[in-house]
C-alpha positions as CSV (number, residue, x, y, z in Angstrom):
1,X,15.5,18.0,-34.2
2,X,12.2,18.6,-35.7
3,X,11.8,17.5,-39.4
4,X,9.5,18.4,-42.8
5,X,7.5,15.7,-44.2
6,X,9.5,16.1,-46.9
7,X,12.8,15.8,-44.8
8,X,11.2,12.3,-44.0
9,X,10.7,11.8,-47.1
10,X,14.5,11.6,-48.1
11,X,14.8,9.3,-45.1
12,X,12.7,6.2,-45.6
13,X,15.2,4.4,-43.5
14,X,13.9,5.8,-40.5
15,X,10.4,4.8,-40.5
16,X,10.4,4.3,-36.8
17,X,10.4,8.3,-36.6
18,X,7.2,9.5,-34.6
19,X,5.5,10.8,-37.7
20,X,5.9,7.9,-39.2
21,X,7.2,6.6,-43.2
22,X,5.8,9.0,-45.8
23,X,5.7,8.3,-49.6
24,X,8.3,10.3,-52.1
25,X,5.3,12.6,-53.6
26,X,5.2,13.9,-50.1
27,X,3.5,17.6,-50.6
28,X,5.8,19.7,-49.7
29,X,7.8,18.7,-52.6
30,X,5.7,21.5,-54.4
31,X,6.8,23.8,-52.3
32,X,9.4,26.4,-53.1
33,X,13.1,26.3,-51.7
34,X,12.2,29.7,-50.0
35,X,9.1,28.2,-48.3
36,X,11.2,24.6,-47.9
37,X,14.0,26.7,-46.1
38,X,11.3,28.8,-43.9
39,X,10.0,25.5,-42.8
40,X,13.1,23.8,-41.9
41,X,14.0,26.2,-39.5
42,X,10.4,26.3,-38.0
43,X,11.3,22.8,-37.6
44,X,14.6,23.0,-35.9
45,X,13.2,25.1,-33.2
46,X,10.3,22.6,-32.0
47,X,10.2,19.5,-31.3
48,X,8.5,16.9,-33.5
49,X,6.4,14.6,-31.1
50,X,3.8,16.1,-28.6
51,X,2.8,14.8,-25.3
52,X,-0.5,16.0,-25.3
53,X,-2.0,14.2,-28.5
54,X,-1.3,10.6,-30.2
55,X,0.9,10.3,-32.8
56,X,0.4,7.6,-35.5
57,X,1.9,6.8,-39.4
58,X,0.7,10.0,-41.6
59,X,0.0,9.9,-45.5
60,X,0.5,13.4,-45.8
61,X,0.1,13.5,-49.9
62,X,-4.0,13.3,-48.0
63,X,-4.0,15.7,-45.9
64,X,-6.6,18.2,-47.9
65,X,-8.6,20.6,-46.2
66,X,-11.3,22.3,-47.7
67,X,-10.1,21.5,-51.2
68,X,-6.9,22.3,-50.9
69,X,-3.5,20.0,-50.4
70,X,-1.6,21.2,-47.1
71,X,1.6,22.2,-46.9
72,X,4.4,22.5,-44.4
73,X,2.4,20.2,-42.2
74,X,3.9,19.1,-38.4
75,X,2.9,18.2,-35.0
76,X,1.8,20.9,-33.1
77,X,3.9,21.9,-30.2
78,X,1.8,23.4,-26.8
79,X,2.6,26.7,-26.4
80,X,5.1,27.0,-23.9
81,X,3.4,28.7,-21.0
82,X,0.7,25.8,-20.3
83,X,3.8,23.4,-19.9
84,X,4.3,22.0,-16.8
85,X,1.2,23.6,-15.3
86,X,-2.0,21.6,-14.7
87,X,-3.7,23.2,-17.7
88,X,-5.9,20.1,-19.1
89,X,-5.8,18.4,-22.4
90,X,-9.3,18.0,-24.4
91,X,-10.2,14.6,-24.5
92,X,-10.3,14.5,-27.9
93,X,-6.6,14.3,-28.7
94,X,-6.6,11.1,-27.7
95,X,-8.0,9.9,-30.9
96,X,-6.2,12.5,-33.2
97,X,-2.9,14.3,-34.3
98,X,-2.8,17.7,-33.3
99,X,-1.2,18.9,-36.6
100,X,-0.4,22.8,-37.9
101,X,0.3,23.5,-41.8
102,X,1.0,26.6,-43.8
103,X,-2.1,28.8,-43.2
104,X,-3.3,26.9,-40.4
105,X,-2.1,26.8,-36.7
106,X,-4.5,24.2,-35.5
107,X,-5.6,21.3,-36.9
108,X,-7.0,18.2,-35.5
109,X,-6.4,14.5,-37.3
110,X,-8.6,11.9,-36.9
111,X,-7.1,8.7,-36.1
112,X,-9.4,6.1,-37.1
113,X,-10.6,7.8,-40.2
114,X,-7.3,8.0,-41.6
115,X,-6.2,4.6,-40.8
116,X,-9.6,3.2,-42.7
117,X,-8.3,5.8,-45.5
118,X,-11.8,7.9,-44.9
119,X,-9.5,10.9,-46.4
120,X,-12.8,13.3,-46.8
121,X,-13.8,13.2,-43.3
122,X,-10.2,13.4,-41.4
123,X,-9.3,16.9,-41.1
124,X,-11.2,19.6,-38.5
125,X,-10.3,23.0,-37.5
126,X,-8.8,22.6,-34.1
127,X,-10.0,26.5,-32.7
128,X,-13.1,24.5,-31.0
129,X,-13.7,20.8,-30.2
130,X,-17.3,21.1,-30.9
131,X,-17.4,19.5,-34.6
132,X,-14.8,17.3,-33.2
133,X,-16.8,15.8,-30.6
134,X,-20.0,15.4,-33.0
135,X,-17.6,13.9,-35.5
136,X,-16.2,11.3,-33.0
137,X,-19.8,10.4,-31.4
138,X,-21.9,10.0,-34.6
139,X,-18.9,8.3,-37.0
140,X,-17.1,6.0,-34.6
141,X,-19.3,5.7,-31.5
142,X,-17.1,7.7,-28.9
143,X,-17.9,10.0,-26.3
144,X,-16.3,11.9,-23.4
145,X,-15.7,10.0,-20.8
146,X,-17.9,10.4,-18.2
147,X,-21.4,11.2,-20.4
148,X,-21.5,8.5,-22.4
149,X,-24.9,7.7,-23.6
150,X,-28.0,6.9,-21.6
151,X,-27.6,3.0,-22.7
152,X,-23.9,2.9,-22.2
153,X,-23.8,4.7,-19.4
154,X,-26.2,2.1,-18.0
155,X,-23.8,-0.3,-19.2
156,X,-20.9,1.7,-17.4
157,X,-22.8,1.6,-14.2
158,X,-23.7,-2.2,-14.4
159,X,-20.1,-3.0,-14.6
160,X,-19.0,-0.3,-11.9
161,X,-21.6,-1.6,-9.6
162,X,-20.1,-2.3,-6.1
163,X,-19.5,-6.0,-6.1
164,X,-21.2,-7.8,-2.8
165,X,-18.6,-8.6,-0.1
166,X,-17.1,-12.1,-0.3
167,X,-17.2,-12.9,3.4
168,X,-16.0,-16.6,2.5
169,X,-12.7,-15.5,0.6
170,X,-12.2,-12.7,2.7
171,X,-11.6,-15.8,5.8
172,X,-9.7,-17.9,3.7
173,X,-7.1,-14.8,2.9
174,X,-7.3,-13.4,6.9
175,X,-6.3,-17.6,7.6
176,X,-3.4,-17.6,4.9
177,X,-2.1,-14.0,6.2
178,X,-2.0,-15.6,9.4
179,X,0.1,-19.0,8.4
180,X,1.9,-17.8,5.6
181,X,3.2,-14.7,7.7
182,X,3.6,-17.1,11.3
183,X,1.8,-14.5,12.8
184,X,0.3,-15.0,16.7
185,X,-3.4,-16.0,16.7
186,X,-3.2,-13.0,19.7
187,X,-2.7,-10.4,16.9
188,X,-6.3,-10.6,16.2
189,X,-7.4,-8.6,19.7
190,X,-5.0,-6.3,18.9
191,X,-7.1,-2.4,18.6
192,X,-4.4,-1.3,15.6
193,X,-4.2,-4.5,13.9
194,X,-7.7,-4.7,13.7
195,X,-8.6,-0.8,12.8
196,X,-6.5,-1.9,9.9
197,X,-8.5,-4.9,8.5
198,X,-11.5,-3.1,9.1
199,X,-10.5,0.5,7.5
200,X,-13.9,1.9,8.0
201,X,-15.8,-1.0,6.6
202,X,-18.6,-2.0,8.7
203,X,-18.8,-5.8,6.7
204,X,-15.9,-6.7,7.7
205,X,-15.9,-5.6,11.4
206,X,-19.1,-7.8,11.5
207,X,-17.6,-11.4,10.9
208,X,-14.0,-10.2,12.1
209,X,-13.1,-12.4,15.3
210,X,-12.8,-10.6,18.5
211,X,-10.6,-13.6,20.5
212,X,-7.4,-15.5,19.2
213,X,-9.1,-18.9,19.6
214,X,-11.6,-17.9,16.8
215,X,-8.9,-17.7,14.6
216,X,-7.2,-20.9,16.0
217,X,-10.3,-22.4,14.8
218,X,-10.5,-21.0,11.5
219,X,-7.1,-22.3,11.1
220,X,-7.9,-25.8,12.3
221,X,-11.1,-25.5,9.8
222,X,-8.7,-25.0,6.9
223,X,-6.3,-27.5,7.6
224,X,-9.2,-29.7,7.3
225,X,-10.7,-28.7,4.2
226,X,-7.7,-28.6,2.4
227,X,-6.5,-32.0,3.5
228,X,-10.0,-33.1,1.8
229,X,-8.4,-31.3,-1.5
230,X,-5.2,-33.6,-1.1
231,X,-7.1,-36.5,-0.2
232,X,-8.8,-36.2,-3.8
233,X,-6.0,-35.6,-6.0
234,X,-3.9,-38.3,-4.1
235,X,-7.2,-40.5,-5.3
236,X,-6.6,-39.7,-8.7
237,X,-2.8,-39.9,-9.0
238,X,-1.8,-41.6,-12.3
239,X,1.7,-43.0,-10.5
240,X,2.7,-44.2,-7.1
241,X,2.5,-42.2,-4.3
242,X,5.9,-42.2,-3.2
243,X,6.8,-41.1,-0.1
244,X,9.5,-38.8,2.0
245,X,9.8,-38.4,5.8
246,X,12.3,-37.1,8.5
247,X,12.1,-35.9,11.7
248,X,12.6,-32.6,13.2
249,X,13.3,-31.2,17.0
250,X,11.4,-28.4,17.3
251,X,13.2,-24.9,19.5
252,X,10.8,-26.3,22.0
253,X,12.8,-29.6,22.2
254,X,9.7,-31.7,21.1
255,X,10.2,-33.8,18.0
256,X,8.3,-34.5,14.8
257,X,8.1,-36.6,12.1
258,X,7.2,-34.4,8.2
259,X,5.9,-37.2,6.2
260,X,5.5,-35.6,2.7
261,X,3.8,-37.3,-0.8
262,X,5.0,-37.5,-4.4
263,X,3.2,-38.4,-7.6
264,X,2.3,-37.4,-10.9
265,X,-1.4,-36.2,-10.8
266,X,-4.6,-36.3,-13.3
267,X,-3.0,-33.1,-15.3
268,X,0.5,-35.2,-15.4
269,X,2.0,-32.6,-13.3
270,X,4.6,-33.4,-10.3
271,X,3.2,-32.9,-6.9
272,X,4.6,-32.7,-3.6
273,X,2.6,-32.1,-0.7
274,X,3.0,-32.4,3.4
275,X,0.6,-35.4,4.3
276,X,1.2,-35.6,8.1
277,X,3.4,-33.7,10.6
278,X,3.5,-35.5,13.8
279,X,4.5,-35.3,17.2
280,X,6.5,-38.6,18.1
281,X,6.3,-37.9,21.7
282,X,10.1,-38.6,21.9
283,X,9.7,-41.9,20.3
284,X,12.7,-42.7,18.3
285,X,12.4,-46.7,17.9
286,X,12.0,-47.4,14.3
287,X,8.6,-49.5,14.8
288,X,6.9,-46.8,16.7
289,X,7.6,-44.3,14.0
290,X,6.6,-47.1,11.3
291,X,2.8,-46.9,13.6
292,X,2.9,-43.1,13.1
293,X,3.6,-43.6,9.3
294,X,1.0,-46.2,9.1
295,X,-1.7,-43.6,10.4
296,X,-0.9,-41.1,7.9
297,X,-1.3,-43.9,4.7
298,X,-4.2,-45.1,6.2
299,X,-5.9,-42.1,6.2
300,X,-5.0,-41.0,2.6
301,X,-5.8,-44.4,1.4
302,X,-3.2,-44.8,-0.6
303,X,-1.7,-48.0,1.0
304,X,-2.3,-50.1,-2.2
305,X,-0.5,-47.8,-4.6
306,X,2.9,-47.0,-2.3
307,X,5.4,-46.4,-4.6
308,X,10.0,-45.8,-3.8
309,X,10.5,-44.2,0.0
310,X,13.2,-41.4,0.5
311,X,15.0,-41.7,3.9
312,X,18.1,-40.6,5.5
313,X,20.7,-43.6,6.2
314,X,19.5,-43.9,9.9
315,X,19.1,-47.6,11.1
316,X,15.7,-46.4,13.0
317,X,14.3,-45.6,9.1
318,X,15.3,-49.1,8.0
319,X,13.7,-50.8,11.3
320,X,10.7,-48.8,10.3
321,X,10.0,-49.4,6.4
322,X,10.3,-53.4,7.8
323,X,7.3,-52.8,10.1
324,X,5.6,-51.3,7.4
325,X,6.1,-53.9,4.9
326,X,4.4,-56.1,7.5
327,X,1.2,-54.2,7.1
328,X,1.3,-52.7,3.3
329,X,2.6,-54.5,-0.3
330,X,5.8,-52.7,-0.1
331,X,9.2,-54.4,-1.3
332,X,11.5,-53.4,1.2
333,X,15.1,-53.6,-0.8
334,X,13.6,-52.1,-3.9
335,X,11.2,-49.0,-2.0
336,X,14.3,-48.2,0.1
337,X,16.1,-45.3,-0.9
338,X,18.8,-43.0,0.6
339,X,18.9,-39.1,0.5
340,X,21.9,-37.8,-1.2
341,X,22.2,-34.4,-0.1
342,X,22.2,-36.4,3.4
343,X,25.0,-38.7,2.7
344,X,27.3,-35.6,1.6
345,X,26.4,-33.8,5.0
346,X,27.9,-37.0,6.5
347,X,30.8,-37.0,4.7
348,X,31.8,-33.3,5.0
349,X,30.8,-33.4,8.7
350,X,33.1,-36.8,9.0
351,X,36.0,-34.5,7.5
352,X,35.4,-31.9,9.5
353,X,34.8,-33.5,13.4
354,X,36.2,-37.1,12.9
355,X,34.6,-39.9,13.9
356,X,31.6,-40.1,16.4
357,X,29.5,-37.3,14.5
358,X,26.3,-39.4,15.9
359,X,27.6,-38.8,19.5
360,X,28.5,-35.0,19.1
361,X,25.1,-34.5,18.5
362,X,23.8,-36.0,20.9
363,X,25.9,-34.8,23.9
364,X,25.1,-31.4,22.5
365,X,21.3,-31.4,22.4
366,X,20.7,-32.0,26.1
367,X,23.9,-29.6,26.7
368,X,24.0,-26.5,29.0
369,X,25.4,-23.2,27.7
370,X,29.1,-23.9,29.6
371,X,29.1,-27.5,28.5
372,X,28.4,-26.8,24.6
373,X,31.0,-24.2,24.9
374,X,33.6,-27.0,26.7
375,X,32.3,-29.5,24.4
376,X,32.7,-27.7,20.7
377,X,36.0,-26.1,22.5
378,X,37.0,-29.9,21.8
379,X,36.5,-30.8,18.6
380,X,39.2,-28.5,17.2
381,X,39.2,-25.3,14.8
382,X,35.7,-25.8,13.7
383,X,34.6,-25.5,17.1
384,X,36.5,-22.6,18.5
385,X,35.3,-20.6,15.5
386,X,31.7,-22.0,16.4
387,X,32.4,-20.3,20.1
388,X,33.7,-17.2,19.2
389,X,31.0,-16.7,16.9
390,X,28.1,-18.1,19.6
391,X,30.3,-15.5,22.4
392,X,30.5,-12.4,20.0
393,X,26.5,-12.6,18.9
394,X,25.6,-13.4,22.6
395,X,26.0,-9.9,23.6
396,X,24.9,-6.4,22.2
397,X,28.2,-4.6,23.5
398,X,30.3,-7.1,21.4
399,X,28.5,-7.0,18.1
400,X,28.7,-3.5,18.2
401,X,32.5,-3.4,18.5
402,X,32.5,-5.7,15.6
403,X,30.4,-3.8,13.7
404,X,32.8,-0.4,14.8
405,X,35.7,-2.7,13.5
406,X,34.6,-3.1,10.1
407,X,35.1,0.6,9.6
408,X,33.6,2.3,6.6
409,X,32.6,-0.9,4.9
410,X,29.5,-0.1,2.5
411,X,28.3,-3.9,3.7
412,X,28.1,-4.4,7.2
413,X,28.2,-8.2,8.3
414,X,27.3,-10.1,11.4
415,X,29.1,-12.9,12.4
416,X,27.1,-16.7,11.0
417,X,26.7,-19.6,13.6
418,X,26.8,-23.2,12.5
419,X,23.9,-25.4,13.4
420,X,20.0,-25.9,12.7
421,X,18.7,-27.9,10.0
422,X,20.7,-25.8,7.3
423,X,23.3,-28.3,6.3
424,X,25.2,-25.7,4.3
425,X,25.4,-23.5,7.8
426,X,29.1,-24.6,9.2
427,X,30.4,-23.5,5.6
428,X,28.9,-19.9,5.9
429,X,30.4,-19.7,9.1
430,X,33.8,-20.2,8.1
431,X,33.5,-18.6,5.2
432,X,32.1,-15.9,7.1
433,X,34.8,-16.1,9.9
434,X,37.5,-16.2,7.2
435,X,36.7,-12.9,5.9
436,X,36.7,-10.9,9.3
437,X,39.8,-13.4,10.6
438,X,41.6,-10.0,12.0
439,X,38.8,-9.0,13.9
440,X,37.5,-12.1,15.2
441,X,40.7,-12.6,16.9
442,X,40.9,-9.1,18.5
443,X,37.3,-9.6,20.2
444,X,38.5,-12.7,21.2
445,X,41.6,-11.3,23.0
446,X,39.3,-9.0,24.4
């Protein structure tokens, strides 16, 4: 509902209301309770905030124009037929109230001269911008966007300049697309893929590479610089480099070793970064891994301030920190530490396959499709759900009748397989199979 000055006036609890708190010798207390009542129903008809103009806090007890004090004075609604029509807005209301009063059906309020209390010079006749514009230019230094003075306009163009192309960081973000994403080095002779980067911009057609072993190399260029970057805040560490390793077997079947630092650097901040990630050729003996390790520290320099490493409870990890006490100051029984989160997957996967975890593993890694399925059919519940699941999201037809079981489910599921390095995997799966028990056994019967 559309209020009076005056009806604000009453209400200095709601200062919050788009024309703002007004004092109690608001104007239109002269007024008389004809012209009070005319305006209150004005009011009640039109909405008090425009969305054409700025609104701001209004003294209206100033609000004089041409000698004399206004009265009934509100926003000014937009007449109804430019509303949602493209009909533009003058610039200049967006440094003024667009205000009507009794007498006078457009009004413009200057913003800035009413905040700095420069009562004399606040109020123009709204019927034409023209004094408006003067006004603005010559008291507070603003012009229409887009002719702006000679200097500033010079100024405008400096800053709007087109900035030279950065061939440099455009590389490095092409390279981190590429790793961050996984994306094949091949992509890069794609036609599409590369009418994209370019997007008509003949720059960066001219250093794009044409052939994927360009971008190998790029790759291989960055790896080395930033492995300088490491190198120098590993220099400046204020703590011990401590260090973290495990290995990893690849989908390919080849196996790694992650050998990742620790340490508090020059800002005092915590930093982990990947130091080495090595192929162990299949080597698994604790001393030939210790060799691999011993590379990595060498290379970093940072053999004389090894601090605590973080190892899972294999015997191979203890075999190896020995060797490497023979070649760095490291105190075996006080460096050596166990990974927690490992020791729990031990225990839960002790509860759930008995003894001879170690041995599961191992007949299942080198294991056809038919003897995984014979072998996890042994090891009980656990790995009959592990089967169904493996048989049911091994074939197109069967997902789909599992998906056609659900029904009219808002949330479709797929069935979760156990395995991987996620060590919380076996407990989706069954929590997984649990929830579609019903329907797991029907495929199964099928």
């Amino acid at each position: 509902m559309r209020r009076t000055p005056s009806e604000l006036s009453l209400s200095p609890s709601e200062g919050n209301a788009s024309l703002g708190t007004c004092e109690i010798n608001d104007p239109t207390s002269q007024l008389s309770p004809d012209e009070i009542e005319a305006a209150s129903e004005a009011s009640e008809s039109q909405p008090s905030e425009t969305s054409h103009a700025c609104t701001f806090d209004i003294q209206f007890a100033t609000l004089e124009y041409r000698g004399e004090l206004l009265q009934g004075v509100q926003y000014r609604p937009r007449n109804k037929r430019v509303l949602n029509t493209k009909a533009k807005v003058s610039w200049v209301y967006q440094h003024g109230a667009d205000l009507q009063a009794k007498g006078h059906q457009k009004l413009w309020l200057c913003k800035l001269c009413h905040e700095t209390k420069k009562f004399r010079s606040q109020l123009f006749n709204a019927k034409s911008t023209s004094s408006i514009t003067s006004h603005l230019d010559k008291t507070h230094g603003i012009t229409e966007p887009g002719k702006n003075n000679s200097a500033s306009s010079s100024s405008q163009a400096q800053t709007s300049a087109p900035q030279p192309f950065d061939d440099l960081k455009y590389k490095k973000q092409l390279v981190n697309i590429f790793i961050k994403n996984d994306l094949s080095f091949a992509l890069i002779e794609d036609a599409e893929f590369r009418d994209t980067l370019i997007s008509g911009r003949p720059e960066i057609e001219a250093i794009l590479p044409s052939s994927h072993n360009t971008i190998k190399a790029w790759v291989l260029d960055y790896s080395k610089s930033r492995k300088i970057q490491i190198k120098d805040k590993v220099s400046h560490a204020r703590s011990k480099v401590n260090i973290s390793l495990d290995s990893w077997r690849a989908p390919t079947v080849k196996n790694y070793v992650a050998i990742c630092g620790h340490f508090i650097d020059e800002d005092y901040k915590l930093v982990h970064c990947l130091l080495g990630f090595k192929d162990t050729k299949g080597v698994k003996a604790g001393n030939m891994i210790a060799g691999i390790v011993a590379k990595v520290i060498d290379d970093y320099e940072v053999g004389q301030n090894l601090g605590a490493f973080m190892m899972d409870n294999a015997g191979d990890n203890d075999t190896m920190l020995k060797e490497l006490a023979t070649m760095f100051d490291i105190d075996v029984d006080f460096s050596r530490l166990r990974c927690l989160g490992h020791i729990i997957n031990l225990v839960i996967k002790a509860l759930l396959f008995g003894k001879g975890v170690s041995k599961l593993e191992r007949k299942l890694a080198g294991a056809s499709y038919e003897e995984a399925f014979r072998i996890w059919n042994s090891t009980g519940p656990i790995g009959k759900l592990h089967n169904i699941c493996v048989y049911i999201n091994n074939n197109e037809a069967r997902q789909a009748m599992f998906i056609e079981c659900q029904g009219e489910e808002i949330q479709i599921y797929q069935l979760l397989v156990d395995g991987g390095i996620r060590w919380h995997s076996t407990e989706a799966m069954i929590s997984r199979g649990m929830y579609h028990y019903s329907m797991i056994v029907v495929l199964a019967l099928c």
